[in-house]
Each structure stands twice: as structure tokens, then as C-alpha cells.
C-alpha positions as CSV (number, residue, x, y, z in Angstrom):
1,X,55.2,90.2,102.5
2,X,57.3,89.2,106.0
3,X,54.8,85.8,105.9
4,X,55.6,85.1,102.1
5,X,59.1,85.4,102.7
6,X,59.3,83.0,105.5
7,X,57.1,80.5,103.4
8,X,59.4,80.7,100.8
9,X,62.5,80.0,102.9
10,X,60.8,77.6,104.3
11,X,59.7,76.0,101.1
12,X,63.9,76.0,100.2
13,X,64.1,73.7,103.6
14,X,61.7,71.4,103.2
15,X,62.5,70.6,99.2
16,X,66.1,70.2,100.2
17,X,65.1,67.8,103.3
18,X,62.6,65.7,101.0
19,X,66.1,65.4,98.2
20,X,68.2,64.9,101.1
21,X,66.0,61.8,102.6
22,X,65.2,60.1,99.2
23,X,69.1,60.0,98.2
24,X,69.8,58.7,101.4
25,X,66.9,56.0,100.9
26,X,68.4,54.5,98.0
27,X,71.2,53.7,99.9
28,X,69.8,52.4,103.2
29,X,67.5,50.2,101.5
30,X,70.0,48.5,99.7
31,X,72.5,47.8,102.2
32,X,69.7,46.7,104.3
33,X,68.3,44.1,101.7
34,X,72.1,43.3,101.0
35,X,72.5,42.4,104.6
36,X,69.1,41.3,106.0
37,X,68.5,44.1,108.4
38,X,65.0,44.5,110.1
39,X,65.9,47.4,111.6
40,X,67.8,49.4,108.6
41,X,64.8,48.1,106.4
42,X,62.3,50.0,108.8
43,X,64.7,53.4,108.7
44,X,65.0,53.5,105.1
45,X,61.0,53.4,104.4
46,X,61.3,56.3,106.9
47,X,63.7,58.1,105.0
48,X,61.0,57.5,101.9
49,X,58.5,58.7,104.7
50,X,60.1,61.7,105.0
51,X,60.8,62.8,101.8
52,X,57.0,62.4,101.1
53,X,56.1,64.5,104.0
54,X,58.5,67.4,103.2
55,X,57.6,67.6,99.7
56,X,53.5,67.8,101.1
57,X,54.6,70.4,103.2
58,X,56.0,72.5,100.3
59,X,52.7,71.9,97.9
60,X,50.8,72.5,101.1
61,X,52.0,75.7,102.2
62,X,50.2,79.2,101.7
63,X,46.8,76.7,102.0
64,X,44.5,77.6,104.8
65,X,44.2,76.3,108.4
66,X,41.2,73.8,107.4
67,X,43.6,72.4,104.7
68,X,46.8,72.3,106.5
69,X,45.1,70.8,109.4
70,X,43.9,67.5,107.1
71,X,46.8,66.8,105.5
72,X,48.5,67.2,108.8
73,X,45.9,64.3,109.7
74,X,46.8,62.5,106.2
75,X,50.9,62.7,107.5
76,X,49.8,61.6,110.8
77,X,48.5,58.1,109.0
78,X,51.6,58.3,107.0
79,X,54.2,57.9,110.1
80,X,52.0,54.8,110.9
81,X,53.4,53.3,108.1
82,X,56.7,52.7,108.5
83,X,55.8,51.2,111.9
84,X,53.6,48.4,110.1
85,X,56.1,47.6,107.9
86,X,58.6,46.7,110.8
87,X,56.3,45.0,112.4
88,X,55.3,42.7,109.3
89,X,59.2,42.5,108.7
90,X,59.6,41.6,112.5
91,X,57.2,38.8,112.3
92,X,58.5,37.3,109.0
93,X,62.1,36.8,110.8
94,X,61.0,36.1,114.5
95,X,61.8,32.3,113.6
96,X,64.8,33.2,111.8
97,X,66.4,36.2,113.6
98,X,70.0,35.4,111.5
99,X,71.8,38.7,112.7
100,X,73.1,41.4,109.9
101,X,77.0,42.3,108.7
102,X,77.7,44.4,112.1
103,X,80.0,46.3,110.4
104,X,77.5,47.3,107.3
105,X,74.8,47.7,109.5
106,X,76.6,50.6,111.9
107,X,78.3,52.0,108.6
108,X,74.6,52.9,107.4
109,X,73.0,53.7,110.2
110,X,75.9,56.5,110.6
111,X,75.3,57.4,107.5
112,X,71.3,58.0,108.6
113,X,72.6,59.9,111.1
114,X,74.5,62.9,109.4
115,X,71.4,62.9,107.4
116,X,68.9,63.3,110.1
117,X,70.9,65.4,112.2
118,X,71.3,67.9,109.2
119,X,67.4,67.6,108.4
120,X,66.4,68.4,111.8
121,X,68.7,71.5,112.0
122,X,67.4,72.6,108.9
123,X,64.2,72.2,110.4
124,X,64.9,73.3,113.6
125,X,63.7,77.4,113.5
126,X,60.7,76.3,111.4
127,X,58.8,74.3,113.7
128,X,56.8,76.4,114.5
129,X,55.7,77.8,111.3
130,X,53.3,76.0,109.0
131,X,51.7,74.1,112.1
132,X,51.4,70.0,111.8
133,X,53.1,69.9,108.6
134,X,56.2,71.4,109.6
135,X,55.9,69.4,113.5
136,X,55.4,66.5,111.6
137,X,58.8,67.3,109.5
138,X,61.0,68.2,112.2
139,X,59.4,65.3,114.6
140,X,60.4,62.6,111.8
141,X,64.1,64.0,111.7
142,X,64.3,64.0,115.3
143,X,62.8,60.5,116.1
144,X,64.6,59.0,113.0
145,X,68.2,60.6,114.5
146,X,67.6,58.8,117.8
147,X,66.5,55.5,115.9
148,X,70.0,55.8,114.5
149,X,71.9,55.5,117.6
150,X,70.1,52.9,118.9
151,X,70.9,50.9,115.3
152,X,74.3,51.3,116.4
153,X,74.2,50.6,119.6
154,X,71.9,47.1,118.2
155,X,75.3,46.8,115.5
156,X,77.5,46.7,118.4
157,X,75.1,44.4,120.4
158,X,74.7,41.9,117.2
159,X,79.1,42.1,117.0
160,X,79.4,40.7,120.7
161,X,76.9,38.0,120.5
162,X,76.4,37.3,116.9
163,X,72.3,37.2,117.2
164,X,69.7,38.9,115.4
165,X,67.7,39.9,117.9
166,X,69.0,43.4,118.7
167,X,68.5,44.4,115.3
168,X,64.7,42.7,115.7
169,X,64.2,45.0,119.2
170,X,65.4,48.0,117.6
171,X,63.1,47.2,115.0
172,X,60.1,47.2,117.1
173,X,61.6,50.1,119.3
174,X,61.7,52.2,115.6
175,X,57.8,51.6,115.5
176,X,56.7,52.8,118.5
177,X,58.7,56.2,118.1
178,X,56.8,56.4,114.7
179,X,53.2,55.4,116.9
180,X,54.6,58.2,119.3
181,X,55.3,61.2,116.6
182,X,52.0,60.0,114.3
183,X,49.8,60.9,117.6
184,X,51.5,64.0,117.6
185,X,51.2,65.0,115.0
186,X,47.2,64.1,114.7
187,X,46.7,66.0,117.8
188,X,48.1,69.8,116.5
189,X,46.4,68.7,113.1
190,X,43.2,68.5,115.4
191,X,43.8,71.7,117.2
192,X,44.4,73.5,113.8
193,X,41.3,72.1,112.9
194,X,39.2,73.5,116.0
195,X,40.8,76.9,115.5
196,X,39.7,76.8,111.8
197,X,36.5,76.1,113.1
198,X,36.0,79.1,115.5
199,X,37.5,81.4,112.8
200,X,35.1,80.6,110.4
201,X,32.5,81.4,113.3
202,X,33.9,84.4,114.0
């Protein structure tokens, strides 16, 4: 009964992350096609990211340890993604890099950051519960919250010298924290895995 109860709260958290993140993608993406941001472009297909993963994690939860553990492997592919995308938005304007609206660009991005911050506090005491799905949740808010500071400090960058290359390096920084939480995540899906398979054994 204790277990169903947590899985239900839990359940609560993760539905109102996944709303939380999807509003909050609307926005981003369209300030960031407004204004020609790399960088915002890349955070809000992570915001859509994360609203796909937190509404997994709901469906998914109750399922056994063999199931968790490969759609914990699925999510780990899924935080790949948004890393591709920058990097195939990084390449289209690495002979253009015209810099965003500063201002727009650090008005989002703090916007993304009251977002994540609440996410991951919401997330915060369930880490641990629900395995890769839940680490994968909680990793996403986290990483994302720290890509938002460095989108302002790349706003502040592209307002003192008017290029477009912060928002570019920020871009590609964005991607390798995504690389970074994806390997994470496919290692504890890989350990659940293992201790599925010495409990079916047993």
C-alpha cells in the first residue's frame, strides 16, 4: 500500500512536470524562431524532451524492472535528440552566426529557468524512486537549469560584442550535457536490467 502511494504521488509530479515543460515549449520555441536563437531552439526541443519523458514515466510506472529498465534505454536515446538537433542547427548558421535580440534571448531563457528550477524540486525526493525513469526526469531538469544560465550569460556575451557566436557555443555546450545525462541514464537502465536478470534467476 506504502509503494502504491508513493507511485501515485509520484505519478501527480511527473504529469505536472510533463504540463509544466510543454507550456513552457510553446513559448521558447517561438521566441527563439522569432529571434534566430541556436541556443534557445535547442532548450525548447528539450523542454518538448521533457515533457515526453515525464509523461513515459507516469504510463510506465507500477511496470516491472525488465520494462522500466528498456524504456529507461528508450529515454536514454531520447536525450540524444535534442543534442542532434543543435548540432544540425549549429551547422546550418556556422557561416552565418547573425547574433539574436539579447534582450529576448535572456528574457526566455529566465523564463526556462523558473521552469526547470521548479521541475527539478518537484523531482528532487523522487529520484530515487522509479529507477532510470525518474533519474532521467530529474537529470533533464537539472542539466536544462544549468543550460539556462549559461543562455544568459551567452545573452550578455552576444550584448557586448554583438556576434552570434556565444549563442552558437552555448548551443553545442547544451548538447554535450544532453550526451552526458543520455549516458546516464543508459547506464542505471542497464543495471536495472542486470538485476532483473538475477531476479528472474533467483
Amino acid at each position: 500500500m506504502a509503494e502504491a502511494a508513493r507511485n501515485q504521488a509520484l505519478r501527480r509530479v511527473v504529469l505536472l512536470v510533463a504540463f509544466l515543460n510543454l507550456a513552457y515549449f510553446g513559448v521558447e520555441f517561438a521566441v527563439a524562431r522569432s529571434i534566430g536563437s541556436v541556443s534557445l531552439l535547442a532548450d525548447s526541443i528539450d523542454f518538448l524532451e521533457d515533457a515526453s519523458v515525464n509523461l513515459l514515466i507516469a504510463l510506465a510506472l507500477g511496470w516491472s524492472l525488465a520494462a522500466r529498465s528498456r524504456v529507461g534505454m528508450l529515454m536514454a536515446v531520447v536525450l540524444l535528440l535534442p543534442g542532434l538537433a543543435t548540432l544540425w542547427m549549429a551547422w546550418q548558421k556556422f557561416n552565418a552566426p547573425l547574433p539574436p535580440a539579447a534582450w529576448a534571448l535572456s528574457a526566455a531563457a529566465l523564463g526556462a529557468l523558473a521552469v526547470n528550477l521548479s521541475c527539478a524540486a518537484l523531482l528532487a525526493r523522487f529520484r530515487q524512486q522509479g529507477g532510470s525513469l525518474t533519474r532521467a526526469a530529474f537529470l533533464s531538469a537539472r542539466n536544462d537549469a544549468y543550460a539556462n544560465l549559461a543562455i544568459i550569460g551567452a545573452a550578455a556575451a552576444t550584448w557586448f560584442t554583438a556576434s552570434g557566436w556565444p549563442d552558437l557555443i552555448v548551443g553545442l555546450g547544451i548538447a554535450a550535457m544532453n550526451a552526458d545525462a543520455a549516458w546516464e541514464v543508459w547506464e542505471a537502465a542497464r543495471q536495472e536490467q542486470a538485476d532483473a536478470a538475477l531476479d528472474t534467476r533467483a
